[in-house]
C-alpha atoms as a printed R data frame, in Angstrom:
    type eleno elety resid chain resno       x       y       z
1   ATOM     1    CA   UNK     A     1  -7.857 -50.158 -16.956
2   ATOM     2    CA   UNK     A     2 -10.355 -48.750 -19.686
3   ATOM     3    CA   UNK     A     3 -10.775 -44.879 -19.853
4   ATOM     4    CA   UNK     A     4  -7.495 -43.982 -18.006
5   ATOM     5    CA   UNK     A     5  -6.288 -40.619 -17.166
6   ATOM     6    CA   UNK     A     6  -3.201 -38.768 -16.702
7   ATOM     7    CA   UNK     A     7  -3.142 -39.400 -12.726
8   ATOM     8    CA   UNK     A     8  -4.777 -43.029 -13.153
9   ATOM     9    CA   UNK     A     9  -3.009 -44.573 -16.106
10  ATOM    10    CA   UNK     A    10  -1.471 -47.923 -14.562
11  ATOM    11    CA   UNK     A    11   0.506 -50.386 -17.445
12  ATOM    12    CA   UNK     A    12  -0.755 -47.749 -20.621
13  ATOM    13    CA   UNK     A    13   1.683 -46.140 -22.743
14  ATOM    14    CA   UNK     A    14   1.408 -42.258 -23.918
15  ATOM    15    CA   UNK     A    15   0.878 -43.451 -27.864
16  ATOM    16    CA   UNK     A    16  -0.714 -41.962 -30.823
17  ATOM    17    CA   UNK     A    17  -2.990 -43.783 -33.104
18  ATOM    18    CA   UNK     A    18  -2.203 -43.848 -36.908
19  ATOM    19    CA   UNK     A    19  -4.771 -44.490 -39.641
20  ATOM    20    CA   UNK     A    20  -3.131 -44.652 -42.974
21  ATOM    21    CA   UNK     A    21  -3.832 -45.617 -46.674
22  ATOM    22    CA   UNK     A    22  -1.089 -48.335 -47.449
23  ATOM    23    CA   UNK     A    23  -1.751 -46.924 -51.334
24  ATOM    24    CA   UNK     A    24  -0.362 -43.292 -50.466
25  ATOM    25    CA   UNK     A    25   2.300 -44.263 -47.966
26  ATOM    26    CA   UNK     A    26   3.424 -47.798 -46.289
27  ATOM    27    CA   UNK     A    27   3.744 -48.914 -42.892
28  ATOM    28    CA   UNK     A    28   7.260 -49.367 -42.981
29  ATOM    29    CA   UNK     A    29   7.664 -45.616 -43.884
30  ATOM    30    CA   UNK     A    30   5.485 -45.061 -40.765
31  ATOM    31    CA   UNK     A    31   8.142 -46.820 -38.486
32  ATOM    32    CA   UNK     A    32  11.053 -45.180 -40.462
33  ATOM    33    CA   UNK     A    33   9.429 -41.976 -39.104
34  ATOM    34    CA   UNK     A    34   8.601 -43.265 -35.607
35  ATOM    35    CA   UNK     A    35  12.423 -44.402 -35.634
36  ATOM    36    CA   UNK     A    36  14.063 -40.916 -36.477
37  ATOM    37    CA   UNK     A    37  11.784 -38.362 -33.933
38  ATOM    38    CA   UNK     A    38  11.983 -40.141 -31.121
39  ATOM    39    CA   UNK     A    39  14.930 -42.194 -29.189
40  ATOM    40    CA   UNK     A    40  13.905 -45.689 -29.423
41  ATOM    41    CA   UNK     A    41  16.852 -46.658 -27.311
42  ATOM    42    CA   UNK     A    42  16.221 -45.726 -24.121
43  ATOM    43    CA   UNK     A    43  14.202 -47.789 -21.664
44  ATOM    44    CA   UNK     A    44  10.673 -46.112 -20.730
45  ATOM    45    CA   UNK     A    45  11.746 -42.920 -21.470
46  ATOM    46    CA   UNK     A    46  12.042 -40.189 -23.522
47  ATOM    47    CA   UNK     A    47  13.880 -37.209 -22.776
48  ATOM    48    CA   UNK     A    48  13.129 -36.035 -19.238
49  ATOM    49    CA   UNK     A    49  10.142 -38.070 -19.105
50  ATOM    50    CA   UNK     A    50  10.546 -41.546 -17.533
51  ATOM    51    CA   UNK     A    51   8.494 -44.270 -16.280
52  ATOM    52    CA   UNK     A    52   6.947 -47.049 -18.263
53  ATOM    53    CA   UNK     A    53   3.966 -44.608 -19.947
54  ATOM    54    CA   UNK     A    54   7.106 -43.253 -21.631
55  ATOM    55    CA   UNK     A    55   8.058 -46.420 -23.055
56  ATOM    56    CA   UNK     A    56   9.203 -46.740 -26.768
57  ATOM    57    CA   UNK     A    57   5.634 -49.257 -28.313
58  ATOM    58    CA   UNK     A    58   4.583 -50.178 -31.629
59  ATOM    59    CA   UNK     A    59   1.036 -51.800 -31.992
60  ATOM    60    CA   UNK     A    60   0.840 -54.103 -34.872
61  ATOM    61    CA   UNK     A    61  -2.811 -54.767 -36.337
62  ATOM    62    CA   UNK     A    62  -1.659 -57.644 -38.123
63  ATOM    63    CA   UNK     A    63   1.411 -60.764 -38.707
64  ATOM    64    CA   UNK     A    64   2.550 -58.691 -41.823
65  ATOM    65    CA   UNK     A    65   2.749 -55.733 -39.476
66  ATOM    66    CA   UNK     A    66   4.700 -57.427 -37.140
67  ATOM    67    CA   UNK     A    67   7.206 -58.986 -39.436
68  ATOM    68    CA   UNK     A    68   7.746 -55.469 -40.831
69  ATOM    69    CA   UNK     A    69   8.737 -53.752 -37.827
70  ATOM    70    CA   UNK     A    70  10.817 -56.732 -37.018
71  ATOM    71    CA   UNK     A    71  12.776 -56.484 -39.940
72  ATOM    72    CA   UNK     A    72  13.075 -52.530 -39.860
73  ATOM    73    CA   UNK     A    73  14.522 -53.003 -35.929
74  ATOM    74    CA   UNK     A    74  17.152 -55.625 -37.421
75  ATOM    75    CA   UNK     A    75  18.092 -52.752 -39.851
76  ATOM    76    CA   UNK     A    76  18.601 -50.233 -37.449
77  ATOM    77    CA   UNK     A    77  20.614 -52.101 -35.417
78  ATOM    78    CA   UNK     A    78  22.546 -53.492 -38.644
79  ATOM    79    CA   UNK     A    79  23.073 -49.858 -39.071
80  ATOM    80    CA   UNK     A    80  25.265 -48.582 -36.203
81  ATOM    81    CA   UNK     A    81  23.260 -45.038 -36.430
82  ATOM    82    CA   UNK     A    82  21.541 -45.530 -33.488
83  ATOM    83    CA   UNK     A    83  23.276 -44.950 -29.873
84  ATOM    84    CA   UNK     A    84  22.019 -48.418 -29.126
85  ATOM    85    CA   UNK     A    85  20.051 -51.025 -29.534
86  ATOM    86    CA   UNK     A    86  16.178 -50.264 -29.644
87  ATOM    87    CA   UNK     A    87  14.725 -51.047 -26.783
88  ATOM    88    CA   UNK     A    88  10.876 -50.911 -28.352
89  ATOM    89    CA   UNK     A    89   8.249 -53.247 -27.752
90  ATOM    90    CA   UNK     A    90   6.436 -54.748 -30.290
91  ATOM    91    CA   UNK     A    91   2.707 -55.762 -29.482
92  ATOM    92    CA   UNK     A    92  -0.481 -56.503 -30.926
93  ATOM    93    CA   UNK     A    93  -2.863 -53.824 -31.063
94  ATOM    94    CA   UNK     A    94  -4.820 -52.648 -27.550
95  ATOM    95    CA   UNK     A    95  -7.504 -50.613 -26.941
96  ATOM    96    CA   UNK     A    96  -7.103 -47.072 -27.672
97  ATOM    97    CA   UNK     A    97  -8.124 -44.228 -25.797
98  ATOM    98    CA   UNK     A    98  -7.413 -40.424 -26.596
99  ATOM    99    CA   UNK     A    99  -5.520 -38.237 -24.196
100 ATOM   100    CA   UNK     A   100  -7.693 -35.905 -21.766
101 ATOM   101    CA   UNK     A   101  -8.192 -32.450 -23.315
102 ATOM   102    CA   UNK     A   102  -5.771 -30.863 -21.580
103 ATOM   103    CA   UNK     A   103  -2.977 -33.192 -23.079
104 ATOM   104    CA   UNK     A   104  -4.086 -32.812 -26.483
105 ATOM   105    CA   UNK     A   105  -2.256 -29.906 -28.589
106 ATOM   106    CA   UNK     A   106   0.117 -29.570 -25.635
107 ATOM   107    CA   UNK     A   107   3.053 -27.544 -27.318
108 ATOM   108    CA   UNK     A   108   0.292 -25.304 -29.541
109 ATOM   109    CA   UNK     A   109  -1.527 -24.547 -26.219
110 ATOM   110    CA   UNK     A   110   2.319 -24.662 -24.254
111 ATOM   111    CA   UNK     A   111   4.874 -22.826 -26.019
112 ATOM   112    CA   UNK     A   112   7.589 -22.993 -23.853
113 ATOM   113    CA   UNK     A   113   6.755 -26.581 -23.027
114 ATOM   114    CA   UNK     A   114   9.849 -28.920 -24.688
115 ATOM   115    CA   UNK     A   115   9.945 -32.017 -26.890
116 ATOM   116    CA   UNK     A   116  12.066 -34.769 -27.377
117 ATOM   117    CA   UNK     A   117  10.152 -35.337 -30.590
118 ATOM   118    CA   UNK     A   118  12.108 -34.232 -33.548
119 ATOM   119    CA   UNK     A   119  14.062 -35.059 -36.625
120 ATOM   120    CA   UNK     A   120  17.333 -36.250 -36.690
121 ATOM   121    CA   UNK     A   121  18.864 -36.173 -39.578
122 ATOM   122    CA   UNK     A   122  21.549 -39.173 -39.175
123 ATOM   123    CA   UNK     A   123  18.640 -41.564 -37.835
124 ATOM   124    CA   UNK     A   124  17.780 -42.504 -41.033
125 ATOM   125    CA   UNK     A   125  17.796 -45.503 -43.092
126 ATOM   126    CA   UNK     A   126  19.517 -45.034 -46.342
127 ATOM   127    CA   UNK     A   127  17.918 -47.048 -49.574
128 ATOM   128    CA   UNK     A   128  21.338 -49.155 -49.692
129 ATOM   129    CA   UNK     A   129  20.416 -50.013 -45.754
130 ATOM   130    CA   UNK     A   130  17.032 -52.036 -47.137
């Protein structure tokens, strides 16, 4: 469904889009990140919110991608720091479309709003775990 909305939003995910220069950081420190602020564990959702646009995604652009966050899952799970096993989908990329205004900024506009988004401090991979 191309240009969906909050109401009308059938089989998309809430996601954000990442453009990054693999020279200044690397795309498995991207999903190192991804895998300590959110709960990558539980099955479409996160926190309170539930349903399948809450779903735990990662959108690979290319093989290389792919085999990264592949391997990075396999070390989480190696790990035992997790409360389970992660439950994210991997898939190639998809178009992307940007939130309706009212959705972007949400907590800067929403104060009192909440997030499940943070960092926690034992979901991390150590160096030894690589």
């Amino acid at each position: 469904m191309p240009d969906p909305t909050y109401a009308r939003h059938h089989g998309h995910a809430e996601a954000v889009e990442i453009t990054f220069d693999p020279a200044v950081t690397s795309y498995r420190k991207i999903l190192e990140y991804f895998f300590q602020i959110h709960d990558p564990t539980t099955y479409e959702q996160q926190g309170s919110d539930v349903g399948p646009s809450y779903r735990s995604a990662i959108f690979y652009t290319s093989q290389a991608q792919m085999d990264v966050a592949l391997k990075t899952i396999a070390e989480i799970e190696a790990s035992g720091r997790w409360p389970g096993p992660v439950v994210s989908e991997i898939n190639p990329e998809e178009p992307f479309w940007e939130a309706e205004a009212e959705h972007q900024l949400y907590l800067a506009r929403n104060p009192q709003g909440y997030s499940c988004h943070f960092e926690r401090a034992n979901w991390r991979l150590d160096r030894s775990d690589r």
